[in-house]
C-alpha positions as CSV (number, residue, x, y, z in Angstrom):
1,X,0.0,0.0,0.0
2,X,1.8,3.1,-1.0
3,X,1.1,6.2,1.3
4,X,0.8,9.7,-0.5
5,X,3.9,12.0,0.2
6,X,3.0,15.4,1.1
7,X,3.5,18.4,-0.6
8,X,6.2,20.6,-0.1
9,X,3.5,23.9,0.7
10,X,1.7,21.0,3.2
11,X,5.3,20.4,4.9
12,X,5.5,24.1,5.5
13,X,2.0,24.7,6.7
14,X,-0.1,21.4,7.7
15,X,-3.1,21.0,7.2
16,X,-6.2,23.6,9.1
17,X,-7.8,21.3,11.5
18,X,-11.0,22.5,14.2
19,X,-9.7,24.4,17.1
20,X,-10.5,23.0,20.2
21,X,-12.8,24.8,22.3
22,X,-11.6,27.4,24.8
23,X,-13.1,29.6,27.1
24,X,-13.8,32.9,26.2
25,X,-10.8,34.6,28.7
26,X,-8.4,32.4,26.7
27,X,-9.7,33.5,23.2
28,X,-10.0,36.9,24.5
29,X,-6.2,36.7,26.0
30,X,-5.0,35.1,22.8
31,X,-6.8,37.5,19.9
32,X,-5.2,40.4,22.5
33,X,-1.5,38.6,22.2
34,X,-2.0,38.6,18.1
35,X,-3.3,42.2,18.0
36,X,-0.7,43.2,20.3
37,X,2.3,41.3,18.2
38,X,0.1,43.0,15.1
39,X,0.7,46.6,16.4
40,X,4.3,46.4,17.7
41,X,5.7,45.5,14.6
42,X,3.6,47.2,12.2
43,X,2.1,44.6,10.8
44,X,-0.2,44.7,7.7
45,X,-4.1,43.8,8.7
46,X,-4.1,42.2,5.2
47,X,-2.2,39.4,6.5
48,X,-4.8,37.9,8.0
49,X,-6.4,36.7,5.8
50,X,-3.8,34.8,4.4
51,X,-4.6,31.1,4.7
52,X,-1.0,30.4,6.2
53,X,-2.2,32.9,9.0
54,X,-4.6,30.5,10.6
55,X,-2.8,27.9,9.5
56,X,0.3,29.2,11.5
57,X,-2.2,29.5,14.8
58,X,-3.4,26.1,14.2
59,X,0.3,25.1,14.2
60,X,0.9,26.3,17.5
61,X,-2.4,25.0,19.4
62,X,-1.3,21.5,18.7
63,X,1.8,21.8,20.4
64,X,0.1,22.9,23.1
65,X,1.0,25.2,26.3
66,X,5.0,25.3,26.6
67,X,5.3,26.1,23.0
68,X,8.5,27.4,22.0
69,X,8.5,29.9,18.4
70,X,11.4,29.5,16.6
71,X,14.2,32.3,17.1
72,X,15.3,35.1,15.2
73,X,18.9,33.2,14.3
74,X,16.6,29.9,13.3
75,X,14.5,31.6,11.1
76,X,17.0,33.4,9.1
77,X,18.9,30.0,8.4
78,X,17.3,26.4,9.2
79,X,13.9,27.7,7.8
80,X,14.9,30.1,5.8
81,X,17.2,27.3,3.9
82,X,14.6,24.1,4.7
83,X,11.6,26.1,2.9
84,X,13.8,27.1,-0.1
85,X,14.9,23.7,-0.6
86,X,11.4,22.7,-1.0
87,X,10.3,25.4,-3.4
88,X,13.5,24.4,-5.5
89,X,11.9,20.9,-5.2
90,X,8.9,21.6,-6.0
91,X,9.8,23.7,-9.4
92,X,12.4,20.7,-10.4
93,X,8.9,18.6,-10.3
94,X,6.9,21.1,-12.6
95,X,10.0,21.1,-15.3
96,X,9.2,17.5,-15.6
97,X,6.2,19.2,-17.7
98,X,8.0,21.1,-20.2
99,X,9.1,18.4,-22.5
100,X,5.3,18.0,-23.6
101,X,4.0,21.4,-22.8
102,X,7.2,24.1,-23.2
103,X,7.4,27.0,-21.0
104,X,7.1,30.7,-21.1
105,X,9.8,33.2,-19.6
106,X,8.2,36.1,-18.4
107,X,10.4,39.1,-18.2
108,X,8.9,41.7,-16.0
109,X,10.5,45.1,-16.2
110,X,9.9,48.2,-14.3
111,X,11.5,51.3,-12.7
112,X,11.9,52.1,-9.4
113,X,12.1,55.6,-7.7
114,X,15.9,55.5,-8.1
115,X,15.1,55.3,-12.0
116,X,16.4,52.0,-12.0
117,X,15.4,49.6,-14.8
118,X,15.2,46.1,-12.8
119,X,13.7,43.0,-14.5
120,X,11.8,40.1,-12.6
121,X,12.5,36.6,-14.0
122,X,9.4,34.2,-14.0
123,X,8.7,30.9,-15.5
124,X,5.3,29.5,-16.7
125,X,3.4,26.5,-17.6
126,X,-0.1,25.0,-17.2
127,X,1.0,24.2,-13.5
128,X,2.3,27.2,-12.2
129,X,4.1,30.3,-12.6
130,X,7.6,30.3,-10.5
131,X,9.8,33.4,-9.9
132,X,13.3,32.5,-11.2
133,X,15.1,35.9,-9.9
134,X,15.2,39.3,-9.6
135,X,18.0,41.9,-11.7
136,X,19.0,45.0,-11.6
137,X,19.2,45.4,-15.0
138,X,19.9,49.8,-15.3
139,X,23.3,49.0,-16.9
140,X,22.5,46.3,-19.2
141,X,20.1,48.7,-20.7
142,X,23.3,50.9,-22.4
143,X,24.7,48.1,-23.3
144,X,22.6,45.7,-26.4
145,X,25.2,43.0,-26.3
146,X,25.1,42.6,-22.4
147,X,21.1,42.9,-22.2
148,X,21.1,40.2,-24.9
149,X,23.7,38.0,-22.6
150,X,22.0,38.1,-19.7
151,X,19.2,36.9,-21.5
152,X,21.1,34.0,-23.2
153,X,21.7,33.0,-19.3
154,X,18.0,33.0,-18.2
155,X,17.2,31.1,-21.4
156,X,20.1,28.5,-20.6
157,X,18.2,28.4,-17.1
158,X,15.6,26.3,-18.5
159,X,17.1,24.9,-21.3
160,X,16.5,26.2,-25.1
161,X,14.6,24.1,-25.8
162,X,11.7,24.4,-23.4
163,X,10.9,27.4,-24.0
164,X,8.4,28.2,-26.4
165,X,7.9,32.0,-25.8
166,X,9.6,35.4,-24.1
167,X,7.1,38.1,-22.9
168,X,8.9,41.2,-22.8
169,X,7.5,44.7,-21.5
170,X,6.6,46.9,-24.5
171,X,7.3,50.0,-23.0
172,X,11.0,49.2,-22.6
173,X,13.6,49.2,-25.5
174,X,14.0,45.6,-26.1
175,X,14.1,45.7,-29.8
176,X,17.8,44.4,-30.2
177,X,17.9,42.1,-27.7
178,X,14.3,40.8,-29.1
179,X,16.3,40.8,-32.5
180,X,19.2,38.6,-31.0
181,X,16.8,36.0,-29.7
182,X,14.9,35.7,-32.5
183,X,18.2,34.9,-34.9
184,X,19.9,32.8,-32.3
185,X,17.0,30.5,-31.3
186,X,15.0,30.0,-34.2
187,X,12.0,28.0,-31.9
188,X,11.8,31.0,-29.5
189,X,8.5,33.6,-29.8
190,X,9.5,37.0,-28.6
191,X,5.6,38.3,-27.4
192,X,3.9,41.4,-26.2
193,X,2.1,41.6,-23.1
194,X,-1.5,41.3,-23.8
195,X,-2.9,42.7,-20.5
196,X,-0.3,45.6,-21.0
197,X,-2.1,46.2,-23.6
198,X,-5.2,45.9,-22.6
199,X,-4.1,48.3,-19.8
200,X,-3.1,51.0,-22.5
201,X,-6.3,50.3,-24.8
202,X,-8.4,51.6,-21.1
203,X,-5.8,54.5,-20.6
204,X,-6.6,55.8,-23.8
205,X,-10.1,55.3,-23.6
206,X,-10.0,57.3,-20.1
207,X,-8.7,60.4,-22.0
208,X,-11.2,60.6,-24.3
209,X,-12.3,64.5,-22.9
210,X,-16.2,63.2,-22.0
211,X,-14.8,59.9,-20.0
212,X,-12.3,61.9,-18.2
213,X,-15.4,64.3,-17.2
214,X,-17.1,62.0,-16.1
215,X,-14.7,60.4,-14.1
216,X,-14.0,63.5,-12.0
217,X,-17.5,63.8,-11.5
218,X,-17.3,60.6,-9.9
219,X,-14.6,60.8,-8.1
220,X,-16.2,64.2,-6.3
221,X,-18.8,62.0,-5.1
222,X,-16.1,59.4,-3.8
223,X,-13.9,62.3,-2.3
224,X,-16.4,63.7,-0.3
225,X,-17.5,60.5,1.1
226,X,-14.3,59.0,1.7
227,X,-12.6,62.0,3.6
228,X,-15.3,62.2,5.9
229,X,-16.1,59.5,8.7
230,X,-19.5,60.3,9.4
231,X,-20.7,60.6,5.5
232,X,-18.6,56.8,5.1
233,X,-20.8,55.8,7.9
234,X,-23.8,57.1,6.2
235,X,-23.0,55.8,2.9
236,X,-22.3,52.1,4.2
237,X,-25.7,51.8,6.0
238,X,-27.3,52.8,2.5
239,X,-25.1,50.4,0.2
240,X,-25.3,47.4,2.7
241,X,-21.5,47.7,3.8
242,X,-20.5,48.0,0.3
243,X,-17.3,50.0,-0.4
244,X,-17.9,52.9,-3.9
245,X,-14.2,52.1,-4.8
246,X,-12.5,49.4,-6.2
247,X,-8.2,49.2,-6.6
248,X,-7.7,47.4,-9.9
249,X,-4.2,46.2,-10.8
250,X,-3.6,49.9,-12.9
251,X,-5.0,52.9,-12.3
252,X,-7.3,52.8,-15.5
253,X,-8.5,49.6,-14.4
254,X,-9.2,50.9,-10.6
255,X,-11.0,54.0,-12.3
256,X,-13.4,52.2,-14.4
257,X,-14.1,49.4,-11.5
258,X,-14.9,52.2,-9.2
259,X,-17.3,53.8,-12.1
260,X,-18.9,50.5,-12.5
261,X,-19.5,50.1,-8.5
262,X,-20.9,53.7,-8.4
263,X,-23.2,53.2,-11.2
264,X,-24.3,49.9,-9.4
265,X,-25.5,51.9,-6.6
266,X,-26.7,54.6,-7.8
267,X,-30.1,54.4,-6.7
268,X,-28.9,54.2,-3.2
269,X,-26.8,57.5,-3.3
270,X,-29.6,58.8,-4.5
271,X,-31.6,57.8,-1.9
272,X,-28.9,58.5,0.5
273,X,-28.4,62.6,0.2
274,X,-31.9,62.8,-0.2
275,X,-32.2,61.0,3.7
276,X,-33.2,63.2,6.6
277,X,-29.7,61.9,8.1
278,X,-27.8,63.3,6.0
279,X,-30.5,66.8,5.1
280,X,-30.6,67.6,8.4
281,X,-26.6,66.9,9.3
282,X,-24.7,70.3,9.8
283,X,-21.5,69.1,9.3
284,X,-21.9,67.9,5.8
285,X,-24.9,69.2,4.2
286,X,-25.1,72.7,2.5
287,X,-21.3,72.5,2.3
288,X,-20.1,73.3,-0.8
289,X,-18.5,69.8,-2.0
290,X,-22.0,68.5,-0.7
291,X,-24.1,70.9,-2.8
292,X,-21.4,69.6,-5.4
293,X,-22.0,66.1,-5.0
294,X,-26.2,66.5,-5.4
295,X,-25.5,68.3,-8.2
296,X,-23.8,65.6,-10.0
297,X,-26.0,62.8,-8.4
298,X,-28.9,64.8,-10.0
299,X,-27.4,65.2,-13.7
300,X,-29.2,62.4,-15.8
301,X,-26.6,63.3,-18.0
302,X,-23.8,62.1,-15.5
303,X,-25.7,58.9,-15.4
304,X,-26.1,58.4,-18.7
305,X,-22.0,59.0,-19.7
306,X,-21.6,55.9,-16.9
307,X,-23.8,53.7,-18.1
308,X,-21.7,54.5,-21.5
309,X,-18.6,54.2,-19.7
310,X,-19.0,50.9,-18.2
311,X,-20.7,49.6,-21.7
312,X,-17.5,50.4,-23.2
313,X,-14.8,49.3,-20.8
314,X,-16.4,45.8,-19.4
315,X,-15.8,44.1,-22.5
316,X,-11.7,44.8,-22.4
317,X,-11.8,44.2,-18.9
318,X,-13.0,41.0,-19.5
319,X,-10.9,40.5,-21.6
320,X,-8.2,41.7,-19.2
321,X,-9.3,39.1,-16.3
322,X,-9.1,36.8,-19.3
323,X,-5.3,36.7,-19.8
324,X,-3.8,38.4,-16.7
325,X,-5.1,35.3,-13.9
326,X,-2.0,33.1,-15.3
327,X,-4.1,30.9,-17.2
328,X,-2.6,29.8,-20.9
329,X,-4.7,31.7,-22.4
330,X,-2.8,32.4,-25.8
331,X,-5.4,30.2,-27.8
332,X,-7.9,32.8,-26.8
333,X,-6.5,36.3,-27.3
334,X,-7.8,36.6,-30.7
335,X,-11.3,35.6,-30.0
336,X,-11.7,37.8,-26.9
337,X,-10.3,40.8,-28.6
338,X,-12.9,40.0,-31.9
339,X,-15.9,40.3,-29.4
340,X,-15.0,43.3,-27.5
341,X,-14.2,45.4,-31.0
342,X,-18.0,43.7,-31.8
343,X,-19.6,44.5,-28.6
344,X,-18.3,48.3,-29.2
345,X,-19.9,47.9,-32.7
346,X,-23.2,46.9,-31.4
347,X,-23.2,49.1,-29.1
348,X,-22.7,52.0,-31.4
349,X,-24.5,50.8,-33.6
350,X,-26.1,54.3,-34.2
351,X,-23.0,57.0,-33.5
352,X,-20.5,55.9,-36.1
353,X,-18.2,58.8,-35.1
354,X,-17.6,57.7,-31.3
355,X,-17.6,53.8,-32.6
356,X,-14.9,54.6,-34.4
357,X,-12.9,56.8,-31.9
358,X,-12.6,53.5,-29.3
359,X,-12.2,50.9,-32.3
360,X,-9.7,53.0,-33.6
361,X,-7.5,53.2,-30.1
362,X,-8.1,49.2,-30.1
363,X,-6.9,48.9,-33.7
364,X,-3.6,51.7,-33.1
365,X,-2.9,49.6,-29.7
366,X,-3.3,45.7,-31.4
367,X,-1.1,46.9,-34.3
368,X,1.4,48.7,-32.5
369,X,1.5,46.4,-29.3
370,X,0.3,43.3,-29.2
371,X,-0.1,41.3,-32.6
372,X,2.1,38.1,-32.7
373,X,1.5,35.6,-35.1
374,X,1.7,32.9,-32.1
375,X,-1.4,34.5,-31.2
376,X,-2.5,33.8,-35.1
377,X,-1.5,30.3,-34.7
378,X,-3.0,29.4,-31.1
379,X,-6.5,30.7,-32.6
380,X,-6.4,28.6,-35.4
381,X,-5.5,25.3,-33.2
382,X,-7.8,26.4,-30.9
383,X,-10.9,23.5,-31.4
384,X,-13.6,26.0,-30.0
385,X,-12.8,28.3,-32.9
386,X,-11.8,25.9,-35.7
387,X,-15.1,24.4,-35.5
388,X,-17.1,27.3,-34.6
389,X,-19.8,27.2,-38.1
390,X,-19.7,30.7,-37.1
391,X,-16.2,31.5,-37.6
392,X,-14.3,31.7,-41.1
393,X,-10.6,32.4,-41.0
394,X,-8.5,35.4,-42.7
395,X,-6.0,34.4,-45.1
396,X,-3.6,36.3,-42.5
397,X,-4.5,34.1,-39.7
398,X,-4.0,31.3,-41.6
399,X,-0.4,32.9,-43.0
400,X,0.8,33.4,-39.6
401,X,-0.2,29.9,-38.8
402,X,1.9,28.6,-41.2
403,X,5.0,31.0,-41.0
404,X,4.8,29.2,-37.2
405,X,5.1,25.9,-38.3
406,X,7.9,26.6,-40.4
407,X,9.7,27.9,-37.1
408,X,9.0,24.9,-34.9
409,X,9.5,22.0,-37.5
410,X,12.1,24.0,-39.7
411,X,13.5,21.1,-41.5
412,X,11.3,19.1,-44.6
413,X,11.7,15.6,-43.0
414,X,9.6,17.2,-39.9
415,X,7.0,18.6,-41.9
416,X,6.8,15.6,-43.8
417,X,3.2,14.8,-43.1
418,X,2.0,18.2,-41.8
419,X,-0.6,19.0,-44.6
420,X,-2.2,15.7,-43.8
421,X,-2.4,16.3,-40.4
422,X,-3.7,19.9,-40.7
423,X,-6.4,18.4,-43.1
424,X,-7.5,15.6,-40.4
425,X,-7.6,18.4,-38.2
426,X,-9.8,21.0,-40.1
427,X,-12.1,18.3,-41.4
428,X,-12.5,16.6,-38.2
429,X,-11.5,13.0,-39.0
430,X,-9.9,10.1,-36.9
431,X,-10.1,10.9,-33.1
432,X,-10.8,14.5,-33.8
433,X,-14.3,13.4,-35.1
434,X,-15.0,11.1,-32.2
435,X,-17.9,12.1,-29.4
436,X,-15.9,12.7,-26.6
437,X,-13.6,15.2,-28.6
438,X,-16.6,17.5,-30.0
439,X,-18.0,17.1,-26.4
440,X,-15.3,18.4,-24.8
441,X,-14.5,21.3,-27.6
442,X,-15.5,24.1,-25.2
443,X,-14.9,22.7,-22.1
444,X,-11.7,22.0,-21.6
445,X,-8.1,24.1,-22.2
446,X,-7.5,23.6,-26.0
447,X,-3.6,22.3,-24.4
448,X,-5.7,19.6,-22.6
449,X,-7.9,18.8,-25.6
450,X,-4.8,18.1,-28.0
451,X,-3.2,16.2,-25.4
452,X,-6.4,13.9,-25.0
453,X,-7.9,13.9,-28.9
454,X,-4.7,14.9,-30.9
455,X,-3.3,11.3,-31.6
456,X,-4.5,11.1,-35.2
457,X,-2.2,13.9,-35.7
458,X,0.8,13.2,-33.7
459,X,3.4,16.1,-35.3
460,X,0.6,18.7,-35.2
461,X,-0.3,17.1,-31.8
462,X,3.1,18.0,-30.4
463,X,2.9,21.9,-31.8
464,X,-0.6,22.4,-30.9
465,X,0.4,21.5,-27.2
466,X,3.2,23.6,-26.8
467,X,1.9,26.5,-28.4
468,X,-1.9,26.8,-25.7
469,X,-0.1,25.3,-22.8
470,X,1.3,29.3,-23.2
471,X,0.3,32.5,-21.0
472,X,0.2,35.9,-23.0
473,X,0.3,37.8,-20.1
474,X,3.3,39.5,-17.4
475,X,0.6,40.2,-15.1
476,X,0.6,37.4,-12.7
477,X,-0.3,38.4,-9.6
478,X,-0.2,41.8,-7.0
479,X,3.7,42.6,-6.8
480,X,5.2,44.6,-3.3
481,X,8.2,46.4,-5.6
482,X,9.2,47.4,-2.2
483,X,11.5,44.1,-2.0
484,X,13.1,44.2,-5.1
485,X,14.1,47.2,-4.3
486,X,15.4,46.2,-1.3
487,X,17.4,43.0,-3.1
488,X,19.1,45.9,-5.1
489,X,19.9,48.7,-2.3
490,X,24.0,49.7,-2.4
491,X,24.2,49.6,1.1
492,X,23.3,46.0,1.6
493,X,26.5,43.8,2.0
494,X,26.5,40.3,0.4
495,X,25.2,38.1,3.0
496,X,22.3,40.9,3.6
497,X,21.5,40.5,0.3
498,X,21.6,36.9,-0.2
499,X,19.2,36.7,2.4
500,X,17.3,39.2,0.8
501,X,16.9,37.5,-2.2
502,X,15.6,33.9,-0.7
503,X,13.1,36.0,1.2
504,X,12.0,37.1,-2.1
505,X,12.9,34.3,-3.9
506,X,10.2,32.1,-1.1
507,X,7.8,34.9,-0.5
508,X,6.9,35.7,-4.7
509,X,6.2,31.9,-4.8
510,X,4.5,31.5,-2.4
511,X,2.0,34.6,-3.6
512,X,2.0,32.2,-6.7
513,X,1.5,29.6,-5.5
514,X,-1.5,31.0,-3.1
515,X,-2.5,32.5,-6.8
516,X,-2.9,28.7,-8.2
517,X,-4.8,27.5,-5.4
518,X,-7.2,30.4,-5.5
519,X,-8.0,30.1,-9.2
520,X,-11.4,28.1,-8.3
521,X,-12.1,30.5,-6.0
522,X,-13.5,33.1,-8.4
523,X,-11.0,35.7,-7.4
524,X,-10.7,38.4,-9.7
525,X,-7.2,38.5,-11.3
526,X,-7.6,42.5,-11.7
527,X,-8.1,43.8,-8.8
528,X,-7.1,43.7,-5.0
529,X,-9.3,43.2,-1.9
530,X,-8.2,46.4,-0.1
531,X,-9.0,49.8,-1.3
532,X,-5.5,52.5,-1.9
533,X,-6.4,55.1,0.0
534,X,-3.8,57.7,-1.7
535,X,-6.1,57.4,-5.3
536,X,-7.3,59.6,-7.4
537,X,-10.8,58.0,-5.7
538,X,-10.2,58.8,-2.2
539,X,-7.1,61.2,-1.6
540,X,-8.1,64.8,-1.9
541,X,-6.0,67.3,-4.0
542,X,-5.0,70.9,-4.2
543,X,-6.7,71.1,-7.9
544,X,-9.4,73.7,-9.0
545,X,-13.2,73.6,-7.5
546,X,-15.6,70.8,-9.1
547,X,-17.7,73.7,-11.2
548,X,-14.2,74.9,-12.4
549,X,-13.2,71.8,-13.9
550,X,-16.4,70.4,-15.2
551,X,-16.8,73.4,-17.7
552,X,-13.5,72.4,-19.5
553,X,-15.2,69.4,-20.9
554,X,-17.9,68.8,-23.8
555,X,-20.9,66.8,-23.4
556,X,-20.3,63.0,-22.8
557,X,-23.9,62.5,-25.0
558,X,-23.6,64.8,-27.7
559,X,-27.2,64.3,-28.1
560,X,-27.3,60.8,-28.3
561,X,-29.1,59.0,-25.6
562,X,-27.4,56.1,-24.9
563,X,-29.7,55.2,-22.0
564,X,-31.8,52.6,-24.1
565,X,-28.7,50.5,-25.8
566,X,-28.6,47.1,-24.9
567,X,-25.4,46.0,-24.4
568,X,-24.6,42.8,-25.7
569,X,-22.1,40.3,-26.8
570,X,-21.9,39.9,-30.3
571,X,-20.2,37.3,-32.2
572,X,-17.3,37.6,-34.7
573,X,-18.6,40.0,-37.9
574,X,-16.8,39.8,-41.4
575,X,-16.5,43.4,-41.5
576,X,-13.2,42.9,-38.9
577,X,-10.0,43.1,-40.8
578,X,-7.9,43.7,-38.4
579,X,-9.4,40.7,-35.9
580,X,-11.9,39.0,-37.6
581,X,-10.7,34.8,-37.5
């Protein structure tokens, strides 16, 4: 009888087992010990409700009275050494994956506020994400050659050829170094970032002058409640403890969230200033931001430019929650982006000048951003789409297909029966044609579906595989830059920073790995539980009065009333040259 071995997260925490019961002076004595350790060493709130919280406190009640914590000395080395052993372990076992499924580097660049350039290192498959490490990459940046060799040492990380794609950051200069991969390994995909772009589809949108109106309409309304207890108070009895706000992973994200949350409850703010407890309150009503506030809640035009602004946006955030949860969703990319440019279409369906303002932001950003033609290829493999009666292919999708191919079987005696297979494919023959395939067409991860109903086509089989086992997407999970800059800092000696950097190394993976386990869970990949209270939403400002800055802007109607559009999801039109499949 073989006995399961635990795994290496469960050897770290065990398993959350019923707390005995205690009397209430013991609960009361031990919740006061917490808060008090909480306090004293300034100690996020947000951290508990981590799951190795309670599973830390039910630790410690099994060992009973007498209990012992591990000192400062122990932590830093046994444990600190014991737990990165086991992550080690534990990403050894996921490479055992990447002979069928490939891998994706992710390189993560940003700048910190010492205007360095530093680059995270992450690895992905259908498992899990893993951090690999952290750089400081400022100089590397002057320097092609050196940018393209530290590259050449990540790739050699995880061995040529596992790796299938790179996803670099856009917005960084990564041209030559892109170049350099690209002629050195001629099976490697240099990628954009689809929720990058995404993110900068949204920014643009939010400039647009009548969205940018009507989000500083909004976020009077959120100001004056959130910098004031009382009116917070008020506000939460009237919303059911709801919060107005929401803190996406961006600030365009965050600001049409919050917009979609405000328009949500917008009968209840109505309700709310018209209350006697907030008519007949001194300290808030009558005021000038107050009078503001009714103003705006008032404006059936505000309203309307919401409902507008949330029609617009929810189809790219889908979209967005789509590809940035650390799913492989590279199969899907195409699709997704075909039915939000159609969902703007229907929804304009009689203003041709403003559909064309969004769809031609989407178009500039897909163009200039994001197309790949692994993207091209991952769509046309994908079975929900090959054999959607619905769907009819662009000879471009179909050309970057093939131009994919020819980089991952580059030799004739590879390709040997590819147009075969491709044919048994498209026409649905051998195991492609049998129940259980058509059954499971939509239902499972196209990588899963190839690896189940591929067999018939065995070469094809092997590329489909490798190509939707893929992310498309840097944006993994909530990052704290706060230790990478840390790992960095000049006036860390070595040991310090060695430390540092297996603090980091254990604490990003376990956020991923926490990130894995909660994908059931329905969280939302875009935004955080907690609101930032020093956002645009919240955080007031030395800028002009409300009435001051709502002249500058047009109408957000232009005499359209958008009030009675149906928003729906429309399916892929022929019209689409840019997306249509």
């Amino acid at each position: 009888m073989s006995v399961e071995t635990p795994s290496t997260i469960q050897k770290v925490f065990p398993t959350v087992t019923p707390m005995a019961p205690s009397s209430l002076n013991n609960q009361e004595n031990a919740e006061r010990s917490i808060a008090l350790f909480f306090f004293e060493n300034k100690i996020d709130f947000s951290i508990a409700r981590t799951s190795s919280y309670q599973l830390m406190i039910d630790a410690i009640a099994k060992c009973g009275p007498g209990f012992t914590g591990p000192s400062a000395e122990t932590l830093k080395t046994t444990w600190l050494e014991r737990v990165k052993s086991e992550m080690s372990l534990q990403s050894k076992d996921i490479e055992k994956e990447w002979t069928t499924t490939g891998c994706t580097i992710i390189a993560d660049t940003w700048t910190d506020n010492k205007s360095r350039a530093l680059i995270n290192f992450l690895v992905s498959s259908p498992s899990r994400t893993f951090f690999h490490k952290s750089v400081d990459a400022s100089a590397y940046f002057k320097n092609t050659k050196c940018l393209a060799e530290l590259f050449d040492s990540v790739i050699q990380d995880f061995g040529a050829e596992n790796v299938v794609q790179i996803i670099m950051d856009s917005s960084f200069n990564y041209t030559g170094v892109a170049n350099h991969i690209l002629q050195n390994y001629t099976t490697i995909f240099v990628s954009p970032c689809a929720s990058q772009c995404l993110n900068l589809i949204l920014e643009e949108f939010s400039k647009v002058d009548w969205v940018n109106r009507c989000f500083l309409q909004a976020q009077t309304i959120s100001k004056f409640i959130y910098n004031n207890a009382s009116m917070l108070d008020l506000m939460k009895r009237f919303t059911g403890g709801q919060d107005l706000i929401r803190t996406g992973i961006t600030k365009s994200v965050s600001s049409f969230l919050s917009l979609q949350i405000i328009l949500k409850q917008r009968s209840r703010l109505k309700h709310m200033f018209n209350s006697p407890e907030f008519c007949t309150n001194s300290s808030y009503a009558n005021k000038t931001h107050s009078i503001s506030c009714i103003s705006i809640i008032e404006d059936n035009d505000f309203w309307r430019a919401a409902e507008e602004c949330v029609a617009i946006s929810e189809p790219f955030l889908k979209v967005l929650r789509e590809v940035s949860g650390g799913k492989p969703a590279v199969g899907s990319i195409y699709e997704l982006m075909t039915r939000a440019k159609e969902s703007i279409r229907t929804y304009y369906i009689m203003d041709e000048n403003k559909c064309k303002v969004f769809l031609d932001i989407v178009d500039r950003k897909w163009r200039d951003q994001l197309h790949s033609p692994l993207h091209a290829a991952a769509a046309f493999l994908n079975p929900s789409i090959q054999y959607n009666p619905e769907i009819k292919f662009l000879t471009s999708i179909k050309e970057d297909f093939f131009k994919v191919l020819e980089k991952l079987l580059p030799s004739p005696e590879m390709r040997r029966d590819i147009t075969n297979q491709i044919f048994t494919f498209t026409k649905a023959t051998g195991m492609f044609g049998c129940s259980l395939a058509m059954e499971a067409r939509d239902v499972v991860s196209p990588g899963l579906w190839w690896e189940q109903y591929g067999d018939s086509a065995p070469v094809l089989q092997r590329v489909a595989i490798r190509i939707l086992s893929q992310v498309c997407s840097t944006f993994t999970f909530e990052k704290h830059w706060s230790a990478f800059q840390q790992i960095h800092s000049e006036k860390r000696n070595k040991i310090d920073r060695e430390t540092l950097n297996d603090l980091v190394y254990i604490n990003y993976n376990l956020k991923l790995s926490r990130q894995t386990r909660n994908k059931s869970l329905d969280a939302d990949p875009i935004q955080f539980d907690d609101i930032d209270m020093t956002s645009e939403w919240v955080e007031e400002s030395d800028s002009p009065s409300p009435t001051q800055w709502l002249d500058r802007f047009g109408s957000a109607l232009d005499g359209n009333d958008l009030n009675t559009r149906q928003f729906n999801a429309a399916m892929f039109g022929s019209n689409d040259q840019l997306f249509g499949l």
